[in-house]
N, C-alpha and C positions, 0 to 999 in steps of 0.2 A: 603753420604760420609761426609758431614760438620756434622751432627748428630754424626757420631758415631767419629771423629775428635774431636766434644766440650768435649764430655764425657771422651775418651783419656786424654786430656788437663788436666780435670779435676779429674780423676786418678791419674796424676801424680802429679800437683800439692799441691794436697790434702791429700785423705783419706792415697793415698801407701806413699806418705812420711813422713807422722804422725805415719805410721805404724814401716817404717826403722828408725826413731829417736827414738821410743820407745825401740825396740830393740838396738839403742846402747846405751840409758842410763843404759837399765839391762846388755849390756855387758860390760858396763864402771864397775858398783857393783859390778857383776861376777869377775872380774878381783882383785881387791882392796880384795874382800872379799877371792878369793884363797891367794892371800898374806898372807894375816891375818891368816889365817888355818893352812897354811906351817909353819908359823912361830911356833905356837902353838903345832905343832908337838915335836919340838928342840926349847922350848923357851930359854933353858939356851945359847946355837950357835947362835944364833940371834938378827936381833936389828931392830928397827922400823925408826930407823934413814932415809930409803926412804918410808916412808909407809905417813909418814905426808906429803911431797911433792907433795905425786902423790895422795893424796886426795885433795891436793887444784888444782892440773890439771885436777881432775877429774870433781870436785864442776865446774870449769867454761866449761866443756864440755858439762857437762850436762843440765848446767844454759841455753846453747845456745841453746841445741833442746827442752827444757822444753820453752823457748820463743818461737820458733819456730811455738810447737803447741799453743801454746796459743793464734798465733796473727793468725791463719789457723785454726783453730776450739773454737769458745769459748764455745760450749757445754760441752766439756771438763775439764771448769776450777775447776769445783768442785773434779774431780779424782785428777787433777794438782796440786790442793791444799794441799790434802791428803799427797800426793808423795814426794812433797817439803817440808811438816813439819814432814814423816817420817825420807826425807834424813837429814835433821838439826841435829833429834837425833842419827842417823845414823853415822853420823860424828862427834859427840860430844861422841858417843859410842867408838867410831876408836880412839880418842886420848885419852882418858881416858885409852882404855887399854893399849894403846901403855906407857902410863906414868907408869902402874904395872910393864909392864916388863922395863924400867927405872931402878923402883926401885929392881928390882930381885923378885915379888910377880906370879913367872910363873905360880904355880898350879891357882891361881888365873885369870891369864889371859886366861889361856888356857881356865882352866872351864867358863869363860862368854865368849869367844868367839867362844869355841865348842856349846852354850847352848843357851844363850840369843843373842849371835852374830845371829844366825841361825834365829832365831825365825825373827828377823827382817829384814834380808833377804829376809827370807818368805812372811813375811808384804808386803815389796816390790814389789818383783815380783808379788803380788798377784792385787798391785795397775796397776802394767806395765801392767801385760795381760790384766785388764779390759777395759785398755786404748785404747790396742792394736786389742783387739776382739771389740770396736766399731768400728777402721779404717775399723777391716775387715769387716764388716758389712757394713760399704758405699763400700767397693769394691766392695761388690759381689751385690750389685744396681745398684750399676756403669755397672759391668759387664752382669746383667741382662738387662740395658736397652741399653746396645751393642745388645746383643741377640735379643730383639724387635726391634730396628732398623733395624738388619740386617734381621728379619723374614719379616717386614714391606716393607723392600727394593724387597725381592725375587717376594712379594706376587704383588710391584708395577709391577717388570719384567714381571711378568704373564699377568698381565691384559695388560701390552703396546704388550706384544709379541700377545695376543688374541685379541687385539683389530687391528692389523697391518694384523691379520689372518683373521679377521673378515670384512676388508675395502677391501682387496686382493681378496677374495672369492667374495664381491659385486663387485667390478669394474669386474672380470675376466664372471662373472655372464652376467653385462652387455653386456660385449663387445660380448661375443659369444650369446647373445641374439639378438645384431644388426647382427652380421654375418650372423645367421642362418636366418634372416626377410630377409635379404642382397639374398644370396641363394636361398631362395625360391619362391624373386619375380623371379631371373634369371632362374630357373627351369620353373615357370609357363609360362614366356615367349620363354623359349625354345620350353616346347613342343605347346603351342599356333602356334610359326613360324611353328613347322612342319606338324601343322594341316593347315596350311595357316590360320588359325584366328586371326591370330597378329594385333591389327594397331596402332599405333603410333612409337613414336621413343624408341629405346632400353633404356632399366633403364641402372644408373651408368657409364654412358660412360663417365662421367667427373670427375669420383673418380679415385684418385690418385698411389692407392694401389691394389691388388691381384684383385681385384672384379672389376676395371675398366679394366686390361688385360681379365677377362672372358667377360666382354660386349664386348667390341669390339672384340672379339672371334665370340659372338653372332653375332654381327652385321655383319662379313662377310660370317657365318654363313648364315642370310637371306638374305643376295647380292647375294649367288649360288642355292636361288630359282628363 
């Protein structure tokens, strides 16, 4: 139970929430970058007037879980690095185009951020999920050495339940092997009394239990010879 409790612990703390930050820095992009499209759609109806705001809300959201894993995995920081010098251009891309449509240059904006916008999206996500498919990969070690604990745990149950069967079986072994010596002496001395060849004094007449009530059975037993 503390076995498979540390490992717990340590699913959560670790690999699965490296896993759920990375997923929402791509869904913080995902977000920014549907804006950008939309717009792109009707650039002339439109304006980037909130699109620069909610990139700089974005940049410090994403700053926090990109620390996050950093300071919780640092085999990571080489993907991290990537990520961070894609997102730079990433949002030096966002306001540059936002400045075309500014100036009314829409065929221009649309075209690089239907085209080249995408492309680095692409980039993106493609850094996210490598980030992401290593959490998953401690999970499912994680979740394997749950599995061996708990097959290690059954296989302990076995041997205490076998071994509890196995102590059961010798004591009960024993006991009905003294009973049965127990019985046999009272047998041989029964029929001994009734051969009159008895002599001495009855066995077990000072035991406590079942076999001291048969002696003294015996014993008045050979009072009525």
């Amino acid at each position: 139970i503390k076995t498979v409790s540390s490992i717990t612990h340590q699913l959560y703390e670790n690999p699965l929430q490296i896993n759920n930050a990375a997923i929402r820095i791509r869904n913080e992009i995902i977000l920014i970058n549907r804006q950008l499209k939309n717009i792109a759609i009707q650039p002339e109806a439109s304006t980037c007037r909130n699109i620069n705001q909610d990139l700089n809300f974005t940049e410090k959201r994403i700053s926090k879980d990109i620390e996050f894993i950093e300071t919780n995995d640092p085999t990571l920081n080489h993907d991290l690095n990537q990520l961070k010098n894609h997102l730079i251009r990433w949002h030096i891309f966002a306001v540059e185009s936002c400045q075309q449509l500014d100036k009314k240059s829409y065929a221009e904006y649309s075209s690089n951020i239907l085209h080249e916008g995408q492309e680095q999206i692409l980039t993106l996500e493609g850094i996210i999920e490598k980030i992401s498919s290593k959490a998953q990969i401690k999970i499912d070690e994680l979740n394997k050495s749950v599995e061996i604990a708990e097959s290690e745990a059954k296989k302990l149950v076995v041997i205490i339940v076998i071994g509890f069967l196995v102590v059961g079986i010798t004591v009960a072994g024993l006991i009905t092997r003294s009973l049965t010596r127990q019985l046999q002496t009272l047998r041989h001395a029964m029929l001994a009394i009734a051969d009159e060849k008895f002599v001495g004094p009855i066995p077990f007449l000072d035991h406590t239990q079942e076999i001291g009530d048969m002696a003294h059975a015996l014993e008045v037993f050979q009072g009525s010879f």
